[in-house]
C-alpha positions in Angstrom: 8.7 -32.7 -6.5 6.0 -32.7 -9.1 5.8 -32.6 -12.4 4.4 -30.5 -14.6 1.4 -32.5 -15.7 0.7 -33.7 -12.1 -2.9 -32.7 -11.3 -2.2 -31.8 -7.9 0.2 -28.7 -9.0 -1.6 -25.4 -7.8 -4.2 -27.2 -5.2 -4.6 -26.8 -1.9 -3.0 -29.4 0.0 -6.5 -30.3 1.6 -9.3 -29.6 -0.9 -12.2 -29.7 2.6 -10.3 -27.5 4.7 -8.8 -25.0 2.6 -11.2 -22.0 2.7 -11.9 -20.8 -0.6 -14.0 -17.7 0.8 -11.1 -16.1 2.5 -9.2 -16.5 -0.8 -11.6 -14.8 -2.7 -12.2 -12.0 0.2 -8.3 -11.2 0.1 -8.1 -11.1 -3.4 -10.9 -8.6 -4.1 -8.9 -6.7 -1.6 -5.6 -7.0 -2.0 -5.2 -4.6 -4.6 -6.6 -1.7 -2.4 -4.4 -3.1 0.9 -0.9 -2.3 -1.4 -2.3 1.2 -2.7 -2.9 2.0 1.2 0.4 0.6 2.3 2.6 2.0 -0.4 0.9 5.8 0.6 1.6 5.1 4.0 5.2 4.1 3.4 5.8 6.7 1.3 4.3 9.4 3.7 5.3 8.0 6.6 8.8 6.7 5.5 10.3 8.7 2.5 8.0 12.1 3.0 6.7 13.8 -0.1 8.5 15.8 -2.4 7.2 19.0 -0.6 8.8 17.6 2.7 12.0 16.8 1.2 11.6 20.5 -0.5 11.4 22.4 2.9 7.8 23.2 2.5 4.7 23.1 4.6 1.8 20.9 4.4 -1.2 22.5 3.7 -4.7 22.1 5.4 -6.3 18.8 3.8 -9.1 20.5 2.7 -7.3 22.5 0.5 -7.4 25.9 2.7 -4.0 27.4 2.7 -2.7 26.7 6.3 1.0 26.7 5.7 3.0 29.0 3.5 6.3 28.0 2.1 9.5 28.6 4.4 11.8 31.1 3.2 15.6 30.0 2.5 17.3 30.4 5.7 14.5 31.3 7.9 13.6 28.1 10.5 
C-alpha cells in the first residue's frame, strides 16, 4: 500500500499508455450520461407520478391526446 505522501497516489499506473483524451471526453460527458439514465430509469422503471396516479400521457407536444380516466372506469 502507499502512503500518503507517495507521488505515485492518484497516477495512472502507466503514465504513456493511459489515454488522457478519453478521460477528459468522459468527463465533459458524464454529467449529461447520469441526467439521461436517471430519466430513463425513472420513466422506464418507477413511471411518473401521473402513471402511478391512473392518468394518461399526454401528446409530447403538449396537444391534449389523453384525458384523465375516471375512478372505476378501465
Amino acid at each position: 500500500m502507499h502512503g500518503d505522501d507517495d507521488p505515485g497516489v492518484g497516477q495512472p499506473l502507466c503514465p504513456d499508455c493511459y489515454d488522457y483524451a478519453a478521460q477528459v471526453v468522459w468527463q465533459w460527458w458524464a454529467p449529461e450520461l447520469w441526467r439521461r439514465f436517471t430519466i430513463a430509469l425513472y420513466l422506464h422503471h418507477l413511471g411518473t407520478p401521473a402513471d402511478r396516479a391512473g392518468l394518461e400521457r399526454l401528446n409530447a407536444r403538449g396537444h391534449a391526446g389523453g384525458t384523465r380516466k375516471e375512478a372505476g372506469s378501465e
